[in-house]
C-alpha positions as CSV (number, residue, x, y, z in Angstrom):
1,X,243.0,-170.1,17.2
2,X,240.6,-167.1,17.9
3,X,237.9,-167.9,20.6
4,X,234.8,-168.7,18.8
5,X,231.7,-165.7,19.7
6,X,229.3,-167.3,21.9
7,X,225.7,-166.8,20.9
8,X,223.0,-165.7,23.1
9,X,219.6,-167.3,22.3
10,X,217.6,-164.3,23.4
11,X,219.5,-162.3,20.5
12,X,219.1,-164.4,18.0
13,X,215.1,-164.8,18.8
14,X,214.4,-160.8,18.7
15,X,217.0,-160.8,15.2
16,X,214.7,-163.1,13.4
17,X,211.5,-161.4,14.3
18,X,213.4,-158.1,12.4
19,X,210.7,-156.5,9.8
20,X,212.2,-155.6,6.4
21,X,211.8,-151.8,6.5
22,X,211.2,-152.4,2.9
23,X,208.1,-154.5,3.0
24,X,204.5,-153.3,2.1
25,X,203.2,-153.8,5.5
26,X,206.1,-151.5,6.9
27,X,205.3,-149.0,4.4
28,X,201.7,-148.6,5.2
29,X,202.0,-148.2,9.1
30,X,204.8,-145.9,8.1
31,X,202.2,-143.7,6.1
32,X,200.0,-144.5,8.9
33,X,201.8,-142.3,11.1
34,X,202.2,-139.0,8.8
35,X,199.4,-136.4,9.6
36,X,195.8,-136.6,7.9
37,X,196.7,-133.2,5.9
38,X,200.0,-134.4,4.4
39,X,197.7,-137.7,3.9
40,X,195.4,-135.5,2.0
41,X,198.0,-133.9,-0.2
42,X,199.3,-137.5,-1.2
43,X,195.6,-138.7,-1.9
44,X,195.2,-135.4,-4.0
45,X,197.1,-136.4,-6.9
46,X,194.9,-139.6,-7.5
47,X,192.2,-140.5,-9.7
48,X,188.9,-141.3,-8.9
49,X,189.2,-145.5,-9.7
50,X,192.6,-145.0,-7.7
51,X,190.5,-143.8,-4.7
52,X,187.9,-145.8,-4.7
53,X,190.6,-148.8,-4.7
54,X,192.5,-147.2,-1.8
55,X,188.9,-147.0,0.4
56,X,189.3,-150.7,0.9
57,X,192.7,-150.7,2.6
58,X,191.4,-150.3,6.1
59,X,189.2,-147.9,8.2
60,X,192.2,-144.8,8.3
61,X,192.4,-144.7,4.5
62,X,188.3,-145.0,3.6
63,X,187.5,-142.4,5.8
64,X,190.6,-140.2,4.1
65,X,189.6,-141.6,1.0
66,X,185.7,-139.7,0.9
67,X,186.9,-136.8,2.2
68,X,185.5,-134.1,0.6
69,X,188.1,-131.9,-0.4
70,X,189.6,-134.7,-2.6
71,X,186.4,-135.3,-4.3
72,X,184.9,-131.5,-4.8
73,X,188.6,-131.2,-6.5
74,X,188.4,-134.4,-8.9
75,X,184.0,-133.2,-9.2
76,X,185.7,-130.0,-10.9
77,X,188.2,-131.4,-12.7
78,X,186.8,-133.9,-14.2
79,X,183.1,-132.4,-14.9
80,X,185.2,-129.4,-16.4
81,X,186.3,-131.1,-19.4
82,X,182.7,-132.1,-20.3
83,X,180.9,-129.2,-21.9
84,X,177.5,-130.7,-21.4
85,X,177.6,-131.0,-17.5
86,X,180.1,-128.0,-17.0
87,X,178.0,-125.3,-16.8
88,X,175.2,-126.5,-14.4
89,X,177.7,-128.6,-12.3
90,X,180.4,-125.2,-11.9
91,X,177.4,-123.2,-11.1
92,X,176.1,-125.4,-8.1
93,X,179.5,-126.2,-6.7
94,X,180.3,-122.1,-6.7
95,X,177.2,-122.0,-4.0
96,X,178.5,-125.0,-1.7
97,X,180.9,-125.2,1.0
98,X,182.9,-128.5,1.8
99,X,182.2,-128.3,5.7
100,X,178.6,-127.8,5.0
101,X,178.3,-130.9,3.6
102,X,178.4,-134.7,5.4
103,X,181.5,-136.8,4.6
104,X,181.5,-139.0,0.9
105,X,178.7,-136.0,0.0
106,X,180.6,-135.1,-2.8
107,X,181.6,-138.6,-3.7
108,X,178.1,-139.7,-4.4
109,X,177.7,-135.9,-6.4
110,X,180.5,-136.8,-8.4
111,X,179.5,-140.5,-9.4
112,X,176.0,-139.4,-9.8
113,X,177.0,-136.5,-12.2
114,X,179.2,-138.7,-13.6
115,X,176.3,-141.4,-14.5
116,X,174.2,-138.8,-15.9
117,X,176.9,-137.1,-18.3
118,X,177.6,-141.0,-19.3
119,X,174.5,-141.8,-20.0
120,X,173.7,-138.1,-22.2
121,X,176.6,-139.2,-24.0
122,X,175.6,-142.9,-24.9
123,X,171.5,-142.7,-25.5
124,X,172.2,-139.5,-28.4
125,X,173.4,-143.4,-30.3
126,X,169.5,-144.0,-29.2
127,X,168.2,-141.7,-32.4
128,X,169.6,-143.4,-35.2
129,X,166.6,-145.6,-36.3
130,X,166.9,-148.7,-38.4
131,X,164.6,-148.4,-41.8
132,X,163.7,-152.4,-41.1
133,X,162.7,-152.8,-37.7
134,X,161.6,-149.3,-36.4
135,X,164.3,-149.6,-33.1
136,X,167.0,-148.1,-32.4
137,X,170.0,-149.8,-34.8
138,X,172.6,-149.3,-31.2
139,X,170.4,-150.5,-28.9
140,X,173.3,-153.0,-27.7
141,X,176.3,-150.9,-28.6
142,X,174.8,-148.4,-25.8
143,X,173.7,-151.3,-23.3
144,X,177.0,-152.5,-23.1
145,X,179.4,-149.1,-23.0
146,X,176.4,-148.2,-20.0
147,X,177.6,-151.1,-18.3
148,X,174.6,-152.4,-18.4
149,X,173.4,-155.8,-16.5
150,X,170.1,-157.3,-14.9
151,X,170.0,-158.9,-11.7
152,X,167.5,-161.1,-10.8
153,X,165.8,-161.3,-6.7
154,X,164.3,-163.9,-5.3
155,X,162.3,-163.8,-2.3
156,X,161.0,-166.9,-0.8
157,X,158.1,-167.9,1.5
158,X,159.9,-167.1,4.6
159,X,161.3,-163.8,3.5
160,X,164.6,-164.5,2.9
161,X,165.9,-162.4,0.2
162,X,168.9,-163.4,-2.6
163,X,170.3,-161.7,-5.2
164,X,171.3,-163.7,-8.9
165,X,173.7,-162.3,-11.5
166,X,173.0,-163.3,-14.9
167,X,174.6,-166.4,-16.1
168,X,174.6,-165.2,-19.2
169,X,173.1,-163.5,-22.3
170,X,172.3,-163.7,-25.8
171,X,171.5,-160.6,-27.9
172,X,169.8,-160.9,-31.5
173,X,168.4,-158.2,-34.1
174,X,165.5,-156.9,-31.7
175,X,165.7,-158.8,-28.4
176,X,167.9,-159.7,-25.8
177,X,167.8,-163.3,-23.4
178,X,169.0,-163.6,-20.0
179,X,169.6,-166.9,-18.3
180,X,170.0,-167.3,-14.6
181,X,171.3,-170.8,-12.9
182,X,173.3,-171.8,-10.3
183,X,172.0,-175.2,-8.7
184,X,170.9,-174.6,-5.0
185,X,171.1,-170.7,-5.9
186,X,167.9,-171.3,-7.4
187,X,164.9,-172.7,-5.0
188,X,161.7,-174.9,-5.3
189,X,159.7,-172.9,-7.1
190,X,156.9,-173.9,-4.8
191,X,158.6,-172.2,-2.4
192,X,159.6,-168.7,-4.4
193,X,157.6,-165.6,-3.1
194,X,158.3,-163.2,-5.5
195,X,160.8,-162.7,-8.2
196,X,162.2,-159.4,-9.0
197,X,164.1,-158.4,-12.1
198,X,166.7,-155.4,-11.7
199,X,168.5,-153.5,-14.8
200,X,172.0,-152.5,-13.5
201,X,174.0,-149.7,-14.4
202,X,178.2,-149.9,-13.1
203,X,181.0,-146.9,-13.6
204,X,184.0,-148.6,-14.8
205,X,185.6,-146.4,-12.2
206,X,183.7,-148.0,-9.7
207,X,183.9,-151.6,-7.8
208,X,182.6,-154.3,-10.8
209,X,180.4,-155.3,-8.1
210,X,178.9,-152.3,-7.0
211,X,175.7,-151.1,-8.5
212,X,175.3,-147.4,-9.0
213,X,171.8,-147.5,-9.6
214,X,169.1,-150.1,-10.3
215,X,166.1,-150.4,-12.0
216,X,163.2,-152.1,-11.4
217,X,161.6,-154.3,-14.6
218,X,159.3,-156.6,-13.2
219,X,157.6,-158.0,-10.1
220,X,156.5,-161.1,-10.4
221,X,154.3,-162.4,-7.6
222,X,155.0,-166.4,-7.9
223,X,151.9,-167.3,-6.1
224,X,149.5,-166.3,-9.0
225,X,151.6,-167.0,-11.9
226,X,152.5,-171.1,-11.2
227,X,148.8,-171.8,-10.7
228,X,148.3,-170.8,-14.4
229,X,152.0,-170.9,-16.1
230,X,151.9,-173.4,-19.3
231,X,154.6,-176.2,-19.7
232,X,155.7,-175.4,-23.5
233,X,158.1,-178.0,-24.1
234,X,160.1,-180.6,-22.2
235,X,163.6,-183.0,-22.7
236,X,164.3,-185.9,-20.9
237,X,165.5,-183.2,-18.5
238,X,163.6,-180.4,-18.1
239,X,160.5,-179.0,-18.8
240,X,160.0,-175.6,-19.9
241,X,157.3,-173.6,-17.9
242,X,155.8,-170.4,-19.2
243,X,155.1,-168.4,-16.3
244,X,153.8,-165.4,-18.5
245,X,155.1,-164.0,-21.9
246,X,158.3,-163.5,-22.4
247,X,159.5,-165.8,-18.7
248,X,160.3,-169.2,-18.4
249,X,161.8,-171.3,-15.9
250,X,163.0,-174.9,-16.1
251,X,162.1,-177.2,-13.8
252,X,163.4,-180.7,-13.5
253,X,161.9,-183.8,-14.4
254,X,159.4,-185.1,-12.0
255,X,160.9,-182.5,-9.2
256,X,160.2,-178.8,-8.2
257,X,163.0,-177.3,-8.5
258,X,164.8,-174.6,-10.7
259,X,167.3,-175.8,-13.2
260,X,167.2,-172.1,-14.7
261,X,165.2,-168.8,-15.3
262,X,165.0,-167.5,-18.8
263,X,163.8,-163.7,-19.3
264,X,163.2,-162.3,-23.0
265,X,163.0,-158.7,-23.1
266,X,162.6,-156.4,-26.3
267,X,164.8,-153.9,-27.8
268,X,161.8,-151.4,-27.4
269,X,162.7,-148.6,-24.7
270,X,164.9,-151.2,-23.0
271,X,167.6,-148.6,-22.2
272,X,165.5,-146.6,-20.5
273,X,163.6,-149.4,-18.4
274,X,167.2,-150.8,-17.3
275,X,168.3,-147.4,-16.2
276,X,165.1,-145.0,-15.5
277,X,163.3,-146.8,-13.0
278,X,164.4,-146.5,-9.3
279,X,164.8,-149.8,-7.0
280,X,161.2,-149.6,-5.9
281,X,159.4,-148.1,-9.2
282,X,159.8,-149.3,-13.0
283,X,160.4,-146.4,-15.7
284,X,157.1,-145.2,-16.5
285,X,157.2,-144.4,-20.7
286,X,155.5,-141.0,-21.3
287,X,152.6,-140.9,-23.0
288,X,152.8,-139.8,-26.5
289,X,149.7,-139.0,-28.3
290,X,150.3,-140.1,-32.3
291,X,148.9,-137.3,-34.9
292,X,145.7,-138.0,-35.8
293,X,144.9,-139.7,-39.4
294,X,142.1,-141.3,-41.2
295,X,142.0,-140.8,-44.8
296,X,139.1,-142.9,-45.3
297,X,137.1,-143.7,-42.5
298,X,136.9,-147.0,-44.2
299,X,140.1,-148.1,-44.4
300,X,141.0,-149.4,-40.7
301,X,144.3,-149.8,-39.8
302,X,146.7,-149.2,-43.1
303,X,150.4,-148.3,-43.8
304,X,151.3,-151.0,-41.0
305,X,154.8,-152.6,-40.9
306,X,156.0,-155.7,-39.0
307,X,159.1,-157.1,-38.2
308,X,159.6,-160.4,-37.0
309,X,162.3,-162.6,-35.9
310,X,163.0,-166.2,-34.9
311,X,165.5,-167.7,-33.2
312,X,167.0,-169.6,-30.5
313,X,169.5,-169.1,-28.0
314,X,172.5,-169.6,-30.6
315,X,171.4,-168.8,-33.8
316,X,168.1,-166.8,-35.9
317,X,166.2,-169.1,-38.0
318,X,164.2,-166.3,-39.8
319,X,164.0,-162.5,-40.2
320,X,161.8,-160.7,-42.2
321,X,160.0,-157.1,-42.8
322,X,156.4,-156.8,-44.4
323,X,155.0,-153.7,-45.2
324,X,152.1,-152.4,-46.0
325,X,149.8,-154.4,-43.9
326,X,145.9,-153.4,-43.2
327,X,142.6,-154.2,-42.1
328,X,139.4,-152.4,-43.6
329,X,136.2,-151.7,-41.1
330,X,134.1,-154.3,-42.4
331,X,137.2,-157.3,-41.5
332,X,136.9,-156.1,-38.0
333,X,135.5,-158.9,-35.9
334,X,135.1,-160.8,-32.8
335,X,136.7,-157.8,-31.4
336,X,139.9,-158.2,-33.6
337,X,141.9,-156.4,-36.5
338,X,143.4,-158.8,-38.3
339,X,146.6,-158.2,-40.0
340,X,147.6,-160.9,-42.8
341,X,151.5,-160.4,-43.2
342,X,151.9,-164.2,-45.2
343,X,149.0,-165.9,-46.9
344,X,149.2,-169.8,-47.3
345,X,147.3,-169.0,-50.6
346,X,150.9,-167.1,-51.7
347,X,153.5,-169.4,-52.2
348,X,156.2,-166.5,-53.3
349,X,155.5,-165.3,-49.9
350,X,156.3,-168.6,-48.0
351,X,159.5,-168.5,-46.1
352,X,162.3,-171.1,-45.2
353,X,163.8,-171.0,-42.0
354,X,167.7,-171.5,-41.5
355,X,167.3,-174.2,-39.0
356,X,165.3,-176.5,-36.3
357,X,163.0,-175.2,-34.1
358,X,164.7,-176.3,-31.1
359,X,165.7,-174.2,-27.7
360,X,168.9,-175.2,-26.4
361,X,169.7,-174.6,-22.9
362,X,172.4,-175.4,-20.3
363,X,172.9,-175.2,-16.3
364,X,176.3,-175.9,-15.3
365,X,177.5,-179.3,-16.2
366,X,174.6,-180.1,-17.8
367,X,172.4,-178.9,-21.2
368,X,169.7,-180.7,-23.3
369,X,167.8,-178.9,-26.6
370,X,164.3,-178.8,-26.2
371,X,162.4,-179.5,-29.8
372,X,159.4,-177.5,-31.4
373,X,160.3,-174.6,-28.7
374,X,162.0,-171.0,-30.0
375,X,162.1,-167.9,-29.7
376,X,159.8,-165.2,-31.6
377,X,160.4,-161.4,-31.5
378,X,157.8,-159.3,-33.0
379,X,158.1,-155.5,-33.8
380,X,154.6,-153.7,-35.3
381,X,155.1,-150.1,-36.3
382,X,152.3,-148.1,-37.1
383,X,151.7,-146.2,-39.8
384,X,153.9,-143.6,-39.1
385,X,156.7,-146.0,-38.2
386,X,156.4,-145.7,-34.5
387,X,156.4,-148.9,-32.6
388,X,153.3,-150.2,-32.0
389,X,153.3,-153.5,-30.4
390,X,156.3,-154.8,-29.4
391,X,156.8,-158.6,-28.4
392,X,159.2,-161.3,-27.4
393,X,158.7,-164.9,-25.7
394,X,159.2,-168.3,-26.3
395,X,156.6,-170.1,-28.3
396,X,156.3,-173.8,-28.6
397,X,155.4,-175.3,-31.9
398,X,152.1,-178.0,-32.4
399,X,151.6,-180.7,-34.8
400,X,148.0,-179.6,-36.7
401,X,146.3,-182.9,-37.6
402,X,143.8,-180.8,-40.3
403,X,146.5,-179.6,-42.8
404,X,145.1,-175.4,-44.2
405,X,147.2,-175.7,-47.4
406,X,147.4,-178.6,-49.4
407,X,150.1,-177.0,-51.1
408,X,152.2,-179.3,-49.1
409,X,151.8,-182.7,-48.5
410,X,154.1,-182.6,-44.8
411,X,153.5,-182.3,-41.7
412,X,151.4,-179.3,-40.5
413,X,153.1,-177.0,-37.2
414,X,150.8,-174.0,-35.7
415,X,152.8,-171.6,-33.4
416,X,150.4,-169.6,-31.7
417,X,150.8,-166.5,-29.0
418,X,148.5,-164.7,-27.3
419,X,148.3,-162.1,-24.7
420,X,145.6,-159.3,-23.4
421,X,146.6,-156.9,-26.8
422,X,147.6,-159.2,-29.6
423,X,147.8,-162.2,-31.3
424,X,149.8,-164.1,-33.4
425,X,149.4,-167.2,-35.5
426,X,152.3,-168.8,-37.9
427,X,151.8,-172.1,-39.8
428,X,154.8,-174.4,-40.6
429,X,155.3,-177.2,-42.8
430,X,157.9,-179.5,-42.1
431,X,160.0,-180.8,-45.8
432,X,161.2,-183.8,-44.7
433,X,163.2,-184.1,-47.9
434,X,165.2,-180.7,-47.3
435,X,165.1,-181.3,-43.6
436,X,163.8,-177.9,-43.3
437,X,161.0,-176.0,-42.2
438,X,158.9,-173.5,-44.1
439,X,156.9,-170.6,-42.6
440,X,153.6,-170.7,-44.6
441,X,151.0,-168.0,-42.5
442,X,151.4,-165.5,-40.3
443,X,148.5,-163.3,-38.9
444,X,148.5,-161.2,-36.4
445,X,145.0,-159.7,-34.8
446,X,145.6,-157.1,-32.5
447,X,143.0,-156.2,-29.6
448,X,140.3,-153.4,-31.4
449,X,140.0,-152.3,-27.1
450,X,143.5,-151.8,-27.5
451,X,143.6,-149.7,-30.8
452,X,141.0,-147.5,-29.1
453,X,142.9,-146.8,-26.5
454,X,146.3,-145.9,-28.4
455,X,144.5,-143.7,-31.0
456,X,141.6,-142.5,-28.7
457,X,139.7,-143.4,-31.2
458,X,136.6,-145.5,-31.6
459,X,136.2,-148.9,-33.9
């Protein structure tokens, strides 16, 4: 019998620490050790998204990863198959050296370019107008192939600083609503500084995460809005706080703090105040001055359209157009035009809506429906179909206890909002029999300071 091998423990220790040539680990410090310019050459035949993903690897490949060279190649490469940005783009890079510039230089040129030929491409959508509402008709459809989000900033007392990504949103004919919740992601509203609301723009070929630019929307200084904000509805949860039109937070019962934050923002330049503005300044709409018209000086305001919608944040209840809306001189009072878009006296005007006027919400495990609350989005073109006055907010519903049409022999609702411009009044009757609600009135009155000002003119 052969003489068994003897084994020596010291061997065996250093064989079972042997790394498999093979393995990913291996491979990377093997391309660890090849020089930067071979490196370079690799990298070269990658894509931008491919880059960017190879930038997180470690501190060797990021700092290979913005080189310039690479980037000033894919900047002309890419940018050459656009006509629009060709020219201009060819022309400045013919001018620049790549060891004049600082390292990721032409990384940031060529993800800035690329946001600006994106976004020529997407907002040419932006000039096909819808005959009913005076907007846009791809408002969304552009929004969302922008990449479009809003981020919400909260700032409390003590100067700490956090950032929210929407729950979720809810987009409808004219408006969009954005939710933010989160439990202890959300503070005591007592507490909250100032709230901040960010559109975000993302290149697919990007990090989800990262931003490429933001936009302010709105500052919100919480000190001076909670000593006047109005609680519009509750549930044996929440209660629904308007902090001004078109925001609401929930609060919880009988506590302070935040169950959610509810935005409403309108269709109405909305792609260009989520993108336009810079992270300090909002987008600034240019002033347009509208042709001047007044066929008889008599006639007020005339040729007006509205379109209005109601809903929730699942369904619409009601959407309707009325044209031909006006207001003669001598109806001018108390320092308002009224416009009467349904008359209780009309009862072929009178109009059902699809469902309850309820608001459901939710915050993680949790979600209630808060009754008489909605929804109202409210679209007023002028005469020359330009928008107006455009609103969107939640509105709470109140029992009348003086019915204005005996018509009906129900229960009377008045929804009513207001702000420095306009106003708008709708009447309700609840059919118990049908289980269904019927819009009855609606009037709006719009400011006469505020007509003056967007005409230049002098009622």
């Amino acid at each position: 019998m052969a003489a068994s091998k003897a084994v020596v423990p010291g061997r065996a220790l250093r064989t079972s620490k042997r790394v498999d040539k093979s393995s990913p680990a291996s491979t990377q410090r093997s391309m660890e050790r090849l020089p930067s310019e071979i490196l370079i050459k690799i990298l070269s035949y990658l894509d931008a998204s491919t880059l960017c993903s190879i930038s997180h690897i470690n501190k060797l490949f990021y700092q290979l990863a913005n080189s310039n060279a690479l980037w000033r190649k894919l900047y002309i490469a890419d940018l050459s198959k656009n006509k629009k940005c060709m020219d201009k783009s060819l022309l400045r890079m013919a001018t620049m050296e790549v060891q004049d510039r600082a390292e990721g230089y032409y990384k940031r040129l060529y993800f800035k370019t690329v946001a600006e030929c994106d976004m020529i491409k997407w907002t040419r959508r932006l000039g096909l107008i819808s005959i009913h509402t005076g907007l846009p008709s791809q408002t969304e459809w552009v929004l969302r192939n922008l990449n479009v989000t809003w981020e919400l900033t909260v700032m409390d007392k003590s100067g700490h600083e956090s950032t929210l990504e929407q729950s979720r949103s809810q987009f409808t004919e004219t408006s969009v609503t954005l939710c933010w919740s989160g439990g202890d992601r959300l503070p005591d509203y007592q507490q909250t500084s100032i709230l901040q609301l960010y559109g975000v723009r993302r290149l697919a070929c990007v990090s989800p995460k990262r931003p490429v630019c933001r936009s302010l929307m709105a500052k919100l200084d919480m000190q001076t809005l909670t000593k006047n904000m109005q609680v519009i509805g509750q549930d044996r949860l929440v209660q629904l706080k308007l902090l001004q039109p078109g925001i609401i937070i929930g609060v919880w019962r009988d506590q302070c703090s935040v169950a959610f934050i509810m935005f409403t923002l309108h269709f109405h330049k909305l792609v260009e105040r989520s993108t336009q503005g810079s992270s300090v300044c909002s987008y600034v709409e240019p002033v347009v001055q509208p042709p001047f018209c007044d066929i008889d000086p008599e006639y007020g305001l005339h040729g007006y359209q509205l379109h209005i919608v109601l809903h929730n944040t699942v369904c619409e209840l009601m959407s309707g157009s009325f044209s031909q809306l006006f207001c003669r001189r001598t109806q001018i009072s108390d320092g308002l035009i009224q416009l009467t878009v349904i008359s209780s006296a009309n009862l072929s005007q009178h109009t059902p809506l699809s469902g309850d006027i309820t608001l459901p919400w939710r915050c993680e495990a949790l979600q209630g429906t808060v009754e008489n609350c909605c929804i109202m989005s409210l679209t007023l073109l002028d005469e020359f179909r330009k928008p107006f006055k455009c609103v969107t907010s939640p509105v709470s519903a109140e029992l009348e206890r003086t019915p204005v049409c005996y018509d009906y022999d129900s229960e009377h609702y008045l929804m009513h909002y207001q702000d420095s411009d306009i106003q708008v009044k709708m009447r309700l009757v609840w059919m118990n029999e049908q289980k269904q609600f019927i819009l009855i009135s609606l009037v709006v009155y719009v400011s006469v300071c505020y007509v003056n000002k967007y005409f230049s003119r002098d009622y």
